[in-house]
N, C-alpha and C positions, 0 to 999 in steps of 0.2 A: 751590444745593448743587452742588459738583464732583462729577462723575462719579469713581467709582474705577476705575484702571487694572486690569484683569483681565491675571496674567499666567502666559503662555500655558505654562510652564512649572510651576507652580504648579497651573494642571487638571490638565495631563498625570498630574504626581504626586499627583492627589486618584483618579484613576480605578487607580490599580494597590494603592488600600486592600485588605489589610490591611498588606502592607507597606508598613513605616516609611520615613518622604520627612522629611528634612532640615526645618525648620520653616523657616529662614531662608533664602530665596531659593536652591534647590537648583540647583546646575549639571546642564547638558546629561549631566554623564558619568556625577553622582549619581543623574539622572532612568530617563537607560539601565541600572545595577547595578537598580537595583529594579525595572524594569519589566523587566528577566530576570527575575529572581527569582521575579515573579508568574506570567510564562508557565511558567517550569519548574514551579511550584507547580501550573498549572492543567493542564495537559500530564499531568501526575503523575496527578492523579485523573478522564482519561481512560478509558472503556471499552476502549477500541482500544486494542491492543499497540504502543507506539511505541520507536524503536531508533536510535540511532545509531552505524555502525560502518565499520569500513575497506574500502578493497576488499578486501582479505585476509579480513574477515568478525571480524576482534576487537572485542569490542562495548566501543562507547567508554563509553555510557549508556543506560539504558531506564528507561521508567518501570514503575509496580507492575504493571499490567496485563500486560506483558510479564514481568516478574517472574515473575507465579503463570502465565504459562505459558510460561518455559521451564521453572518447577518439575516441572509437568502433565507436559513433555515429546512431548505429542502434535504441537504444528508446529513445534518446534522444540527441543533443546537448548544447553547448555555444555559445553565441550570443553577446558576451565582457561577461560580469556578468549575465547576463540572460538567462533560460532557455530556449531552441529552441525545439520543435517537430512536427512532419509530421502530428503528431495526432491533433485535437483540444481537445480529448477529455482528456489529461494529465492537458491543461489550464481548463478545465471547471470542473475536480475534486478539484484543490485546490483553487477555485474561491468557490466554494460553502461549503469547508470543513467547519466542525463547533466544536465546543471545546466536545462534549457530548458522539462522538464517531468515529471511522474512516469509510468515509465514502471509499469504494471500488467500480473499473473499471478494466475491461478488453482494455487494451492498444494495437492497432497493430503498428506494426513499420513497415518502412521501407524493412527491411527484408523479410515481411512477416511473422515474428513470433510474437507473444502473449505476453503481459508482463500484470503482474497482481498489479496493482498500489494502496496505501492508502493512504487516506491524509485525517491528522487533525489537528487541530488549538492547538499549545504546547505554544502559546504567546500570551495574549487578548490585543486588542485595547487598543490604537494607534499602537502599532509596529503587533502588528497581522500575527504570522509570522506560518508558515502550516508547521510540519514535512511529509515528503514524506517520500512514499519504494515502491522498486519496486523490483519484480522477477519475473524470465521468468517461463511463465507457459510450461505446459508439452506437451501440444499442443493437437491435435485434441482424441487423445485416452483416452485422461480422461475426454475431456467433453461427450465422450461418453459413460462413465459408469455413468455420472451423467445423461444422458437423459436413462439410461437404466434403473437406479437405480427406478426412477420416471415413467416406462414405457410408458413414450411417443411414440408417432407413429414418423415414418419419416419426416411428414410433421413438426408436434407439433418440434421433434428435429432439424429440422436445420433450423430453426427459434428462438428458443433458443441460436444457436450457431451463426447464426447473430448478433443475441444481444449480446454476450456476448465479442464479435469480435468488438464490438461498433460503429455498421449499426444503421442506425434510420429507425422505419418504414415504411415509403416510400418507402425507398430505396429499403429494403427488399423484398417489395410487388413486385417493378419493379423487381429485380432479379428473382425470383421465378414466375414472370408473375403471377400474383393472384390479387384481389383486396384489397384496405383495410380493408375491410367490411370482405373478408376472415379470412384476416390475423387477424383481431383483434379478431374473431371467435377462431381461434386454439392457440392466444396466452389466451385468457381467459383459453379456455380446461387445456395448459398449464400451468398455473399460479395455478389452481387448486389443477392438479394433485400434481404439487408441495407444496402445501401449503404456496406461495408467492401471493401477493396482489400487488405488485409493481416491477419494475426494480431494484432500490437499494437492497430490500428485494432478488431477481435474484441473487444479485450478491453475497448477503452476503450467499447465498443458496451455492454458486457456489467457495467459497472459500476452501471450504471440497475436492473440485475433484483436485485442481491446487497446485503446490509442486515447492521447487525453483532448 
């Protein structure tokens, strides 16, 4: 009995069911249209807010989740085609995003609650265009096992949780009435104990505690 040739194009097109694949030996370009398709389909029905927009912040596309919340309005709005937020810090993630890796922020909104945001560059210059996602984080009980995990002191932790709330500095020192000179004291401690060297590094530390 001849083996039958299995061809490799032909799985590819049976795994992106339920979209329709060509019966008769689909091309490489037909195999690619529908196996977008599936991903945008599957993308779509997403929990996480996903986004794709410029750096100017005009939203090229998003799926439903993102949808009912720029509807909600609490992390974000519309602004005609452009993205709106309370935050500056959502503008200043995909202003800096770069194609190598997603950079991450802790976003507050309006609300009051936490959204944990990433943005990287899925289109190079000229059109340069940032995919975004966002989800709400868990809120103040899980950045608490992550300052516990790392045994920070009180002070080390809610300065931690400053930052991660996306206070700058300053700010911080003035809440806490301390000087900078303190502050930059217990965040080194901190940064430490952590085994982070930076903010970014903070935050990618801090993706482990936050859930959608």
């Amino acid at each position: 009995m001849s083996q039958r040739r299995i061809d490799p194009a032909s799985v590819r097109a049976s795994l992106c069911d339920p979209c329709r694949v060509p019966a008769d030996a689909p091309t490489p370009a037909q195999v690619d249209a529908v196996c977008g398709r599936a991903a945008v389909s599957w993308i779509e029905g997403e929990r996480r807010a996903r986004l794709i927009v410029s750096r100017d912040l005009e939203v090229m596309w998003m799926n439903g989740a993102a949808r009912a919340l720029s509807a909600d309005g609490e992390a974000f709005g519309l602004e005609g085609r452009r993205l709106a937020s309370s935050s500056p810090i959502l503008a200043s993630l995909v202003a800096s995003a770069g194609a190598e890796e997603a950079r991450c922020s802790v976003v507050p909104s309006a609300g009051g609650r936490r959204w944990v945001a990433w943005a990287r560059q899925v289109c190079a210059a000229p059109t340069a265009l940032i995919g975004l996602t966002l989800q709400r984080a868990r809120g103040e009980a899980r950045f608490q096992a992550l300052i516990d995990h790392h045994f920070l002191t009180p002070s080390e932790g809610r300065i931690i949780e400053m930052l991660l709330g996306g206070a700058e500095t300053g700010r911080i020192a003035q809440a806490l009435d301390i000087s900078i000179e303190t502050l930059r004291t217990h965040l080194k401690h901190a940064y430490q104990k952590m085994g982070v060297r930076s903010r970014g590094e903070l935050f990618a530390e801090a993706i482990s505690f936050v859930g959608p």
